[in-house]
N, C-alpha and C positions, 0 to 999 in steps of 0.2 A: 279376578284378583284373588292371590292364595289368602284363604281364610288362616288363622291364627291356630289354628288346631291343625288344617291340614301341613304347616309348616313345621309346627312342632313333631309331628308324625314323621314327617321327612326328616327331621334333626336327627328324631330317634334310630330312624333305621339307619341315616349317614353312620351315628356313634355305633350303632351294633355290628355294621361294615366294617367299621376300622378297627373293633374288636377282633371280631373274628379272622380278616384281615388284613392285619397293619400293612400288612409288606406291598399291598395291591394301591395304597393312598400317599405313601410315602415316598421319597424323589427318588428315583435308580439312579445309585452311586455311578459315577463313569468307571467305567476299566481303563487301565492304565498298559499300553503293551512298549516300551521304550527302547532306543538304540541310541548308543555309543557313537556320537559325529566324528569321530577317528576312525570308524569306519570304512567312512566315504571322503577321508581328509582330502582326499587329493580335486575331488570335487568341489565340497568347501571352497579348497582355495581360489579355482577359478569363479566359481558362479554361485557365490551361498543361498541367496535369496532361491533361483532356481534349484537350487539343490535340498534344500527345507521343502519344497515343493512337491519334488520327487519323493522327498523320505513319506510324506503326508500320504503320497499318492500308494505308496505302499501299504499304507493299512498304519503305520504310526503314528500315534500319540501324543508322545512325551521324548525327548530327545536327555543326552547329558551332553552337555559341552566340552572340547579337549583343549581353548585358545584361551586368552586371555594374560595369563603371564607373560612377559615381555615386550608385550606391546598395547595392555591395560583396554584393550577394544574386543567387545565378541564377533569373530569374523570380519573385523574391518568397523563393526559397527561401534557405536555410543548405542548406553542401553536400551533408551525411551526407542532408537531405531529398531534396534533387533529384537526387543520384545514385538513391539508392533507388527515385525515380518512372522514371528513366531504366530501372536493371533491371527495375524491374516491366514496362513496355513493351518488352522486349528489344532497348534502346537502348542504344549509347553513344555518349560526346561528348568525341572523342580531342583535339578545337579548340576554342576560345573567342576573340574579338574585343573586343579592349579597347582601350585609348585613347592617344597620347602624351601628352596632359596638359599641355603647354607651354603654349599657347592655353587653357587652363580649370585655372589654379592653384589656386584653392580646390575643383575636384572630385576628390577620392580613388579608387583604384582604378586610377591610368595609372601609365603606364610610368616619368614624373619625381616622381608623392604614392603614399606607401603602396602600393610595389610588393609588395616582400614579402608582404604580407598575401595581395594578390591571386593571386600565385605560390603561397604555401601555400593559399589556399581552391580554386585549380586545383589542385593536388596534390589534395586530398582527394578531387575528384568525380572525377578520373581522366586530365586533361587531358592530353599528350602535346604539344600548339604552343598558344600564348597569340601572337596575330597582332595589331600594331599595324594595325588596319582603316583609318585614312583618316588623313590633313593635315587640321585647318583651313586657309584661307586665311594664317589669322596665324603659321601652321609653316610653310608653305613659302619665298617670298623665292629668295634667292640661291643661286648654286652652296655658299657657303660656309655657307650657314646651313643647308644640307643635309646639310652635314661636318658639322658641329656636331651634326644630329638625327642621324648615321649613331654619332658619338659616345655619344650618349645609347641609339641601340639594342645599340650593343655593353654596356653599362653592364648594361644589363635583361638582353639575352641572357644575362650571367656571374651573375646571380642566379636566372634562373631555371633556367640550365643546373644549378647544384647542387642542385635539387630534383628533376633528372631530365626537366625541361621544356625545349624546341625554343623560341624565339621564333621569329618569322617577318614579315613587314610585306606586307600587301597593296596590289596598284597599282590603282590608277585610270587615268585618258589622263591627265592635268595632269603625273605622271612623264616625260611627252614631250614638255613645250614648249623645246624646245631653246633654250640660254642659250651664247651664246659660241663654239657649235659643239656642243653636249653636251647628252648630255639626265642631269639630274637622276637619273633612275633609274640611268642607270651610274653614278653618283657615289654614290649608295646604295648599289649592287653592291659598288662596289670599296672604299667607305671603308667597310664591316663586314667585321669578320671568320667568314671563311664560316660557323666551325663554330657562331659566335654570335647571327649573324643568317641565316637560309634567307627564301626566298620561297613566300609563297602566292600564287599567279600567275590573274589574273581573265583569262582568254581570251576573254572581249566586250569588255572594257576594251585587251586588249592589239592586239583587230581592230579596234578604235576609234580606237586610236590610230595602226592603219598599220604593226604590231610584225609581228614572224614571230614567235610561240611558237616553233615547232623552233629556228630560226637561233638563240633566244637557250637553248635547252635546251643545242644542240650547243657555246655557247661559255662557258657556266657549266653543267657537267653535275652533276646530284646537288642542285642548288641549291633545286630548285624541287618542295617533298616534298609540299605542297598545292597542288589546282588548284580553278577556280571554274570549275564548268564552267552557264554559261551563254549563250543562243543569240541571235545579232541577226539583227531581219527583212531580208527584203528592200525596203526601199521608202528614201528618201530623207533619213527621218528614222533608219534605224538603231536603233530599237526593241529591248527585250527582248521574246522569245519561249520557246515552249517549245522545249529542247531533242529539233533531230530537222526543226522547224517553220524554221529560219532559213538563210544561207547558210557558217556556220561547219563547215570538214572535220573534226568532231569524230572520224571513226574515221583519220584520217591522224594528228590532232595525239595520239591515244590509241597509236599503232603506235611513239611516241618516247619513252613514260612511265618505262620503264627509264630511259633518258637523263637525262631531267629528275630522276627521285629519288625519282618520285611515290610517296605513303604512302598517302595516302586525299584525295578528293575530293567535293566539296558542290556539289550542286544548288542555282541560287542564281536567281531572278527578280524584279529588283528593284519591277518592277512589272507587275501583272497585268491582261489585258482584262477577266475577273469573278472568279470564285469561286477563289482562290489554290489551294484543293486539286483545282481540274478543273486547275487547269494543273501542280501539280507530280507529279501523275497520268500526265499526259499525256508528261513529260520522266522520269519515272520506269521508263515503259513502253519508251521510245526507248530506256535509258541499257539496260534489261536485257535487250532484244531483240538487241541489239548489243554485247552480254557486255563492254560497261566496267565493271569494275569492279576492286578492288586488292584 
């Protein structure tokens, strides 16, 4: 039986362990390596379940979601369904892509019809950021009518902040046709309020457009908690490729992530030369050779 002294002996060296220590006693944070299911959409749509399975079997983690608006279901699913496909694959889906809605009134599930709803069925499967993913042509227009949508993201942000949910709004290049001397995206920037709008920041889109990623980490710091980390070729047309395959300094722009606020990021190729899973394979290998991860 341990004597009373030799236990206290043992406490001592346990405590002087975790002094010297800590890191050796304490849980290992998971790493997080994620991909964009627009992706692989076209699989998605025949065989989600099998196709969650596949991304898993890739080495993925963490997925962001592209469905949802229009038809108020993740992949076909209600969410208590699709989370549970999610754990069964040792997934999760901290992000989701959904819609402004300005430009498509009678479609439910954006940011201006039946937000709520979409905020509580993200609550349920586990979402952390609900991302306004793109402009129609018919939301964009003017500096002012960019206030107006920055209006309407602060609106979303403060509903879904009380469920515990991030908004966030992803760019494109069109954010950078400058108007009057300005580009549209600062005026996004600055007409939200930070804590209620964040960015998920597309790093091909922002080299496409001629942006510095850093330069804008370093002057909105924290802002920018999602990234899309996807690669452009080298040739004239400025292609997607796999990350690792293109001219983007993804381990320069990964050395600033502190800066920017990064939380987790998605593997994102909007279009593939063949088989979508040789390619996010292949960008999947680069991202964990090269220990990106959050």
């Amino acid at each position: 039986m341990t004597s009373r002294r030799s236990f206290l002996k043992s406490s001592a060296m346990l405590s002087a362990g975790l002094l010297m220590a800590p890191e050796l006693f304490a849980a290992k944070k998971k790493k997080y390596i994620g991909v964009q299911l627009y992706t692989v959409r076209d699989a998605m749509a025949k065989d989600p379940v099998g196709t969650l399975g596949k991304v898993a079997k890739v080495g993925f983690n963490s997925v962001e979601g592209a469905t949802y608006t229009g038809t108020q279901k993740f992949y076909g699913m209600e969410p208590a369904e699709f989370k549970k496909v999610l754990g069964d694959n040792g997934l999760i889906m901290p992000s989701g892509h959904f819609m402004l809605g300005e430009g498509m009134p009678d479609t439910k599930g954006t940011i201006v019809n039946d937000w709520q709803k979409a905020v509580d069925d993200a609550a349920a499967v586990g979402l952390k950021y609900m991302v306004c993913a793109y402009l129609l042509d018919s939301e964009r227009g003017t500096l002012d009518h960019y206030k107006e949508t920055a209006e309407k993201l602060n609106k979303g942000g403060e509903i879904a902040k009380k469920a515990g949910i991030q908004l966030c709004y992803h760019n494109h290049d069109f954010e950078f046709a400058s108007q009057d001397g300005k580009y549209p995206y600062d005026v996004l920037l600055d007409s939200t309020d930070a804590d209620l709008v964040k960015m998920e920041m597309d790093i091909y889109w922002m080299y496409r457009a001629k942006q510095d990623p850093i330069a804008m980490f370093e002057k909105h710091p924290g802002r920018f908690p999602l990234w899309h980390v996807k690669d452009m070729d080298n040739t004239p047309k400025q292609m997607f490729t796999e990350v690792g395959n293109g001219v983007i300094p993804f381990k320069k722009i990964f050395a600033h992530a502190k800066t920017a606020g990064l939380k987790y990021f998605f593997n994102e190729q909007d279009i593939c030369p063949g088989d979508p899973f040789v390619s996010i394979t292949k960008s999947y290998n680069y991202i964990k050779a090269n220990h990106f991860h959050v």
